[in-house]
C-alpha positions as CSV (number, residue, x, y, z in Angstrom):
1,X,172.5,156.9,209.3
2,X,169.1,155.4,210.1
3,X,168.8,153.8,213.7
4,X,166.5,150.6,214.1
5,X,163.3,151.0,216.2
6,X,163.3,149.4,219.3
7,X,162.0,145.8,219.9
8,X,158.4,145.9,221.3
9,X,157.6,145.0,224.9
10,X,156.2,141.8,226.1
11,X,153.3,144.1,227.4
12,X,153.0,145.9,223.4
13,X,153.1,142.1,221.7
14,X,150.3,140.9,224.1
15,X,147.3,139.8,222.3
16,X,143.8,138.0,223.3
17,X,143.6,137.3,220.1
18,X,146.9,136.1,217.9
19,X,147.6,132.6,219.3
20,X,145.1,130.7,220.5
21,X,143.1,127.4,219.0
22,X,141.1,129.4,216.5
23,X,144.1,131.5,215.1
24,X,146.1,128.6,214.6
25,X,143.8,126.7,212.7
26,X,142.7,129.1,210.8
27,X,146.6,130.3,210.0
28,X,147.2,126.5,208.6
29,X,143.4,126.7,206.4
30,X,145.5,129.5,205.1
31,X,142.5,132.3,206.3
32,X,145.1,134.7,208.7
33,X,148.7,135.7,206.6
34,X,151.7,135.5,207.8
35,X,151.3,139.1,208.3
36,X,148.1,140.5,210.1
37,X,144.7,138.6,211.0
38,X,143.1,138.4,207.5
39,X,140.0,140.3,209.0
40,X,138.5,140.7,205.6
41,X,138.9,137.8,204.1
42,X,138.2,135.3,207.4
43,X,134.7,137.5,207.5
44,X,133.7,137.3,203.9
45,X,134.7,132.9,204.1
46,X,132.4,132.2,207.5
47,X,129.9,134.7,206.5
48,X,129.3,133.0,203.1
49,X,129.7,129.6,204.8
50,X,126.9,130.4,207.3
51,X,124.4,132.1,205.3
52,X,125.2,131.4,201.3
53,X,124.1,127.7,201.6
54,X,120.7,127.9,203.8
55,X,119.8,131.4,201.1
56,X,120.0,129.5,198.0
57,X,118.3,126.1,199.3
58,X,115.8,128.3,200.1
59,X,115.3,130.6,197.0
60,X,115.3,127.1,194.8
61,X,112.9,126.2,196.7
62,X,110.5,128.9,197.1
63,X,110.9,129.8,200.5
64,X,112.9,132.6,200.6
65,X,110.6,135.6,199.4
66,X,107.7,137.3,200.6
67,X,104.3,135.5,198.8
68,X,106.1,131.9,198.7
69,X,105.3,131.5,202.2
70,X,103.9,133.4,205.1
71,X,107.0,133.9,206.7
72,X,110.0,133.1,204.3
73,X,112.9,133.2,205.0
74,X,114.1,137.1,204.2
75,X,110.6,137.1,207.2
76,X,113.4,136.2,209.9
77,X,115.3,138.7,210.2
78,X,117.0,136.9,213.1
79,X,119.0,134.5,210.9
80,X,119.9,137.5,208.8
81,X,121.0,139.6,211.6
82,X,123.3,136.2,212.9
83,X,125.0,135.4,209.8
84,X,125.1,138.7,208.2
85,X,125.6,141.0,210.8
86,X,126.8,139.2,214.2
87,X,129.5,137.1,212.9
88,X,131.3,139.9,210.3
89,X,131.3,141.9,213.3
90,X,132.6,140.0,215.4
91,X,135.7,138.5,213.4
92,X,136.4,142.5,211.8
93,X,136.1,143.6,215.7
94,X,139.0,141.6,216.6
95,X,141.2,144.4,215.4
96,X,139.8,146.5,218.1
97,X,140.8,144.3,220.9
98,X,144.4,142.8,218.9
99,X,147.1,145.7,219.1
100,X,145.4,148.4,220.9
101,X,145.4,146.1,224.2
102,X,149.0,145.7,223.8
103,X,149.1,149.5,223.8
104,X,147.1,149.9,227.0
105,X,149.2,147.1,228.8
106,X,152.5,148.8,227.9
107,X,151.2,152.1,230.0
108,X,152.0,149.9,233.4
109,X,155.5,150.2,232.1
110,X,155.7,153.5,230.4
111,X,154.2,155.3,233.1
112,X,156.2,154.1,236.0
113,X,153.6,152.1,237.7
114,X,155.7,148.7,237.7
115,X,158.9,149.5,238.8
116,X,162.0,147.6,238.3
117,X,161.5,145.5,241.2
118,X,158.1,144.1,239.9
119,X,159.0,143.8,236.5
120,X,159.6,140.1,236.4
121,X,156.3,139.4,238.2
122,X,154.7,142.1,235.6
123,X,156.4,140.2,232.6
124,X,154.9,136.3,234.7
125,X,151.4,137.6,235.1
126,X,151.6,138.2,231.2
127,X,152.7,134.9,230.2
128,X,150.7,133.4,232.1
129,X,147.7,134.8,230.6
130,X,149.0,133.5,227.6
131,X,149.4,130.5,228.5
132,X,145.6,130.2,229.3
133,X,145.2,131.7,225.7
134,X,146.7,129.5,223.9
135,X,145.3,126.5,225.4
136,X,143.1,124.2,223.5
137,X,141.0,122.5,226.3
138,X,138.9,126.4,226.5
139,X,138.0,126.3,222.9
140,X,136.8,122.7,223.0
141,X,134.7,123.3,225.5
142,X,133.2,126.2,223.8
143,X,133.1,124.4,220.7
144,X,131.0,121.9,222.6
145,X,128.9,124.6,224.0
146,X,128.0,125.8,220.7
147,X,126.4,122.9,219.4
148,X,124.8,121.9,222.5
149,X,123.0,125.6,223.0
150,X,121.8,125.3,219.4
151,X,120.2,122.1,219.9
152,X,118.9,123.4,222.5
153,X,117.2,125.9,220.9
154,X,116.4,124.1,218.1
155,X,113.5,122.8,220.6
156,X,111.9,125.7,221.2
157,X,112.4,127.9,217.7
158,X,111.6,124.8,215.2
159,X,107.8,126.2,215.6
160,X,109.0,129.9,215.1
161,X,112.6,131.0,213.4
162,X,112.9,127.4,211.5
163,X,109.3,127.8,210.3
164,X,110.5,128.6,206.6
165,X,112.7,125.3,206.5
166,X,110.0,122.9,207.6
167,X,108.8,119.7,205.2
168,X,105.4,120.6,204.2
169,X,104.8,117.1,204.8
170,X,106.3,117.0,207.8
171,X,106.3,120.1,209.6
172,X,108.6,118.7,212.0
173,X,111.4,117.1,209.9
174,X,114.0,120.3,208.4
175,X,115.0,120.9,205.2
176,X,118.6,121.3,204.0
177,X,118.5,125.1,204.9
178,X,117.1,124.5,208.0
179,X,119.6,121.6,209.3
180,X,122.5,124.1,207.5
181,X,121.2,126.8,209.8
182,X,121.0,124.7,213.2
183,X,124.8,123.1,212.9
184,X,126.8,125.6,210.7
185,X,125.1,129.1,210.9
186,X,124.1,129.2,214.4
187,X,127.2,127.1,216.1
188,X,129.3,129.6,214.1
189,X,127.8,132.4,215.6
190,X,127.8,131.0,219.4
191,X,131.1,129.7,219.0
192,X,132.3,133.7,218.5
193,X,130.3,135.2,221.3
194,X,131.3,132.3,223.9
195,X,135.4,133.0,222.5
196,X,134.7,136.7,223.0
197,X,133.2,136.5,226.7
198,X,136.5,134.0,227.1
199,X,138.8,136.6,226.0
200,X,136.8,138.8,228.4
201,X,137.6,136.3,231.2
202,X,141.2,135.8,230.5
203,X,141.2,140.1,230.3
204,X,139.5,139.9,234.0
205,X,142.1,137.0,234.8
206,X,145.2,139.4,233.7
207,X,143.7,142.7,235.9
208,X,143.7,140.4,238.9
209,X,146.9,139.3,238.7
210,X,148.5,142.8,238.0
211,X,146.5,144.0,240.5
212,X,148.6,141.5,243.1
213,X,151.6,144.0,242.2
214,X,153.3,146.2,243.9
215,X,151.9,149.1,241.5
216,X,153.6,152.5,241.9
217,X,149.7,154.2,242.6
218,X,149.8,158.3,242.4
219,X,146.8,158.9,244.9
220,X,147.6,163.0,243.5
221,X,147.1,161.9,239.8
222,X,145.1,164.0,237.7
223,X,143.0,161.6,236.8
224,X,141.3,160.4,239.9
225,X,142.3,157.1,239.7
226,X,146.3,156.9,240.4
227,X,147.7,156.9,237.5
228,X,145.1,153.7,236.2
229,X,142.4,156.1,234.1
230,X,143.7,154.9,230.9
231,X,142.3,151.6,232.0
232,X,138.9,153.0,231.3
233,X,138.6,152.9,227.6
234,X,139.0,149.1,228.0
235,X,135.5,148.2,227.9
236,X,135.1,149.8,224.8
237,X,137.2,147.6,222.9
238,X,134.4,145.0,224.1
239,X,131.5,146.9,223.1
240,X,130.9,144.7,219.0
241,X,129.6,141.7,221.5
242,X,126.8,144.0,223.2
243,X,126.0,145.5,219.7
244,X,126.4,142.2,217.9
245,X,123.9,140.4,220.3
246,X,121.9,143.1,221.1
247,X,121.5,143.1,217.3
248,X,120.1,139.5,216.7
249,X,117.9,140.2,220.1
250,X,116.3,143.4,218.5
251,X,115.8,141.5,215.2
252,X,114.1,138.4,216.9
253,X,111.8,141.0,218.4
254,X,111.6,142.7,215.2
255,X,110.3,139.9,213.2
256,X,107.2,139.1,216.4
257,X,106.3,142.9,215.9
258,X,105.8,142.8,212.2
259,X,104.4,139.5,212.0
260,X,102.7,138.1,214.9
261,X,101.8,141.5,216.5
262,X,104.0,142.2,219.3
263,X,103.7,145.6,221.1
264,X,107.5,146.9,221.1
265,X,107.0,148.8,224.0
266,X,106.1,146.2,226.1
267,X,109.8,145.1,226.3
268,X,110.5,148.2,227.4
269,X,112.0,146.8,231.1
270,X,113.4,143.7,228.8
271,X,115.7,146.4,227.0
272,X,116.8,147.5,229.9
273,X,117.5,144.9,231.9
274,X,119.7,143.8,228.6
275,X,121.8,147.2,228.1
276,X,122.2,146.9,232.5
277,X,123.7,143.1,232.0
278,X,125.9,144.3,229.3
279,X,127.2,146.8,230.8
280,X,128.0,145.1,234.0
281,X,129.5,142.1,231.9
282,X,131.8,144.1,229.9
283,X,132.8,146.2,232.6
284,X,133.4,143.0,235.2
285,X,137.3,143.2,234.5
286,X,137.4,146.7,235.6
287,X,136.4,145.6,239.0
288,X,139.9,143.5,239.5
289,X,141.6,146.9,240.2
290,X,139.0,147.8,242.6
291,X,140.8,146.2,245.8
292,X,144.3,148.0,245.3
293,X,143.2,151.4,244.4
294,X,141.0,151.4,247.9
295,X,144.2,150.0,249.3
296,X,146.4,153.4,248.1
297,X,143.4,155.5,248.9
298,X,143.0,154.5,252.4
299,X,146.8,154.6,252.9
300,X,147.3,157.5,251.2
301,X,144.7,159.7,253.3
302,X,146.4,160.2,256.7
303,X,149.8,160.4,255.3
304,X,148.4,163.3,253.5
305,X,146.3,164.5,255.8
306,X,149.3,164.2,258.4
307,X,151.6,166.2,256.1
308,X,149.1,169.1,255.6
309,X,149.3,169.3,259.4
310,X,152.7,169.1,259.7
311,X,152.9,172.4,257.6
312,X,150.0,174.2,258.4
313,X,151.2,173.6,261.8
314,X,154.7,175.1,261.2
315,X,153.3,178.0,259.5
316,X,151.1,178.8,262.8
317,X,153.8,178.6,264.7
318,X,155.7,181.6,262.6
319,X,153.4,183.7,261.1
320,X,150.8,183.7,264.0
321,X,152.2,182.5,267.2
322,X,155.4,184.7,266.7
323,X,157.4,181.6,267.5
324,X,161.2,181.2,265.7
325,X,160.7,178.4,263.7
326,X,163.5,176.2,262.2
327,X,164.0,176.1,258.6
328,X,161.8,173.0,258.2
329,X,162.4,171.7,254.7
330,X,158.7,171.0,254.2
331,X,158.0,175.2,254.2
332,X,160.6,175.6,251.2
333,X,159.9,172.6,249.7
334,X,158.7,173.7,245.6
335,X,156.5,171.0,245.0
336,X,154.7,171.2,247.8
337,X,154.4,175.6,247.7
338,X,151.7,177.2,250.1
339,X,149.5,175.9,252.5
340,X,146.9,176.5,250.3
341,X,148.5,173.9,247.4
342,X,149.2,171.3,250.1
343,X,145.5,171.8,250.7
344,X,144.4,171.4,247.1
345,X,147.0,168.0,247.2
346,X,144.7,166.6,250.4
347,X,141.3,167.0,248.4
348,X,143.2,165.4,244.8
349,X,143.3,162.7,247.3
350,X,140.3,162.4,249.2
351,X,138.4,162.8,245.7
352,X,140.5,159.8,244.1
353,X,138.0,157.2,242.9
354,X,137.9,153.7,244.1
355,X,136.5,152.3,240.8
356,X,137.6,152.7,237.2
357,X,133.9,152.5,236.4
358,X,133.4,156.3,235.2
359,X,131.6,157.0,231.9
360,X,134.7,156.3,229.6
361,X,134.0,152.5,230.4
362,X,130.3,152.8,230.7
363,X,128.5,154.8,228.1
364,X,130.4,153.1,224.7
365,X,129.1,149.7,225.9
366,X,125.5,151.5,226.8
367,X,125.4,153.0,223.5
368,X,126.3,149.5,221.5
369,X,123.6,147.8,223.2
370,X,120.8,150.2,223.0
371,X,121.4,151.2,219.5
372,X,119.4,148.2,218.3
373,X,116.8,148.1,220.8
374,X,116.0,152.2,219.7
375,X,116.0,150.8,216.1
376,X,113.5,147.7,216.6
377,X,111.7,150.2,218.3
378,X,111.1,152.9,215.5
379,X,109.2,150.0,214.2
380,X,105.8,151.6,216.3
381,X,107.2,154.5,217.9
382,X,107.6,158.3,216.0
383,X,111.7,158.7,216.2
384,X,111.8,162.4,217.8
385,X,110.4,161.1,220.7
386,X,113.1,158.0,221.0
387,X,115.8,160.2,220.4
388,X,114.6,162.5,223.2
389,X,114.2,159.8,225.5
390,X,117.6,158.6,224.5
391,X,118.9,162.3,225.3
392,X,117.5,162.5,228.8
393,X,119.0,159.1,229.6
394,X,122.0,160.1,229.1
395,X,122.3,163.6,230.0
């Protein structure tokens, strides 16, 4: 007699990404199933829509291959690395943030840190979050965003990354490729890294407001962080937007090193500074939980400390004193053993961190952002010493 599987949690069905403005209209175009989020197929459609158009205006008319022009368009490897790299991997990435979040969340209930009492208030902070999801305001005025930081750009890069689409006549007029490129290809692109840093926001928004809760902290937990450790791998799940910008920086920077003569290592301090703002970007939610894990630590270290005395002290009094001591439940007590366990439960506490910034957050988002800036620079430099560098980084 088969038994059905229990209904799934609020906490397992939450999602950042099923829901809000983009997933809707792309569920009535047809693009997301009824069933799953059509990854495949939704990156094939905007990748072909971004790039397909601006590649064959530009092969019909001679400026797509090397000798048509001095810098065609397969010269700017920034578009490429947008339309053909960026925005896949940012739509296929989406499965890395979809069910696996909902898996994480569901730990604050498995593991006993919300306890009956908060569960409502758990369940509230959830919906919430949702809520904000869901809403269409936050997408229109990323939508707007999109369009106005590529016109933007369009004033500076028309010169530069737009150089293969310019009128021969008039150099400062666009072609169809060009014009294709500045309000479908690049909007597209934008409009995914602005909804991924809002899906960080709502993730930072969701931490703070579980962090208002009476969470059931272990300050003993094994792994120094009460019980939140698992929290940790959450960055991760963030780290296609370092690698996907990082990505179209490295390729911009690329394309000035092959053709205009840039010195790679020069941006040394620029590559830095980029894989230090990533990591501090992705990482920000982390810092929501900072406030009530100091909370349990500072609580938790006199009580502690006050309950090692209170046994050591008893034990004095018998073993070296001589004294009759009553039978003082904290000297039989199992989980508590010897002196020298209660001591060992003391330092589990004094050495519980503060922060869930340890290297489980840290290095996957390091890696995804350098990974580009090491390959743009095995343009000019021997790859041995890169990877060496690379090594003593980290280690």
């Amino acid at each position: 007699m088969s038994t059905l599987a229990p209904a799934p949690s609020l906490a397992e069905r939450f999602s950042l990404v099923r829901g809000d403005a983009p997933y809707r209209l792309q569920r009535r175009a047809g693009l997301i199933p009824l069933h799953g989020l059509g990854l495949v197929r939704r990156a094939v459609f905007w990748t072909l829509l971004a790039w397909l158009p601006l590649a064959v205006w530009a092969a019909l008319m001679r400026r797509a291959l090397p000798g048509e022009l001095a810098e065609p368009l397969l010269a700017h490897f920034g578009v490429h690395a947008r339309l053909l790299f960026a925005v896949p991997l940012l739509i296929l990435a989406e499965a890395m943030l979809d069910k696996p979040l909902g898996r994480l969340l569901a730990q604050f209930e498995r593991s006993g840190l919300v306890v009956a009492a908060e569960q409502a208030r758990f369940e509230a902070a959830l919906r919430a979050v949702e809520r904000l999801r869901d809403a269409t305001l936050p997408w229109l005025v990323i939508l707007g965003l999109s369009f106005a930081m590529a016109w933007a750009a369009d004033l500076s890069d028309r010169a530069h990354e737009l150089q293969w689409a310019a009128d021969v006549a008039q150099p400062s007029s666009l072609g169809f490729g060009g014009l294709w490129y500045l309000w479908v290809g690049r909007p597209l692109f934008l409009l995914l890294v602005l909804g991924w840093l809002w899906r960080l926001a709502l993730l930072s928004v969701l931490l703070l407001r579980l962090g208002r809760l009476n969470l059931a902290l272990v300050p003993t937990h094994a792994d120094r962080c009460a019980g939140l450790g698992f929290l940790e791998k959450l960055p991760m799940h963030f780290a296609p937007l370092a690698l996907a910008v990082g990505a179209v920086l490295a390729s911009r920077w690329a394309h000035d090193a092959v053709y205009h003569g840039l010195a790679l290592i020069d941006l040394k301090l620029q590559m830095m500074i980029f894989v230090v703002i990533c990591v501090l970007v992705l990482c920000l939610p982390l810092l929501a939980l900072m406030g009530p894990l100091k909370r349990a630590k500072t609580q938790a270290l006199p009580r502690y400390s006050a309950l090692v005395a209170r046994q050591g002290r008893l034990v004095h009094q018998r073993w070296i004193e001589g004294r009759e001591v009553d039978d003082a439940p904290i000297l039989s007590a199992p989980e508590l053993g010897p002196v020298a366990d209660t001591a060992e439960v003391y330092r589990s506490v004094q050495g519980m961190r503060t922060s869930l910034l340890g290297k489980a957050a840290i290095v996957p988002v390091a890696l995804a952002a350098a990974l580009p800036m090491v390959a743009v620079l095995t343009l000019q430099l021997p790859v041995k010493q890169l990877l060496q560098a690379l090594l003593k980084a980290l280690v």
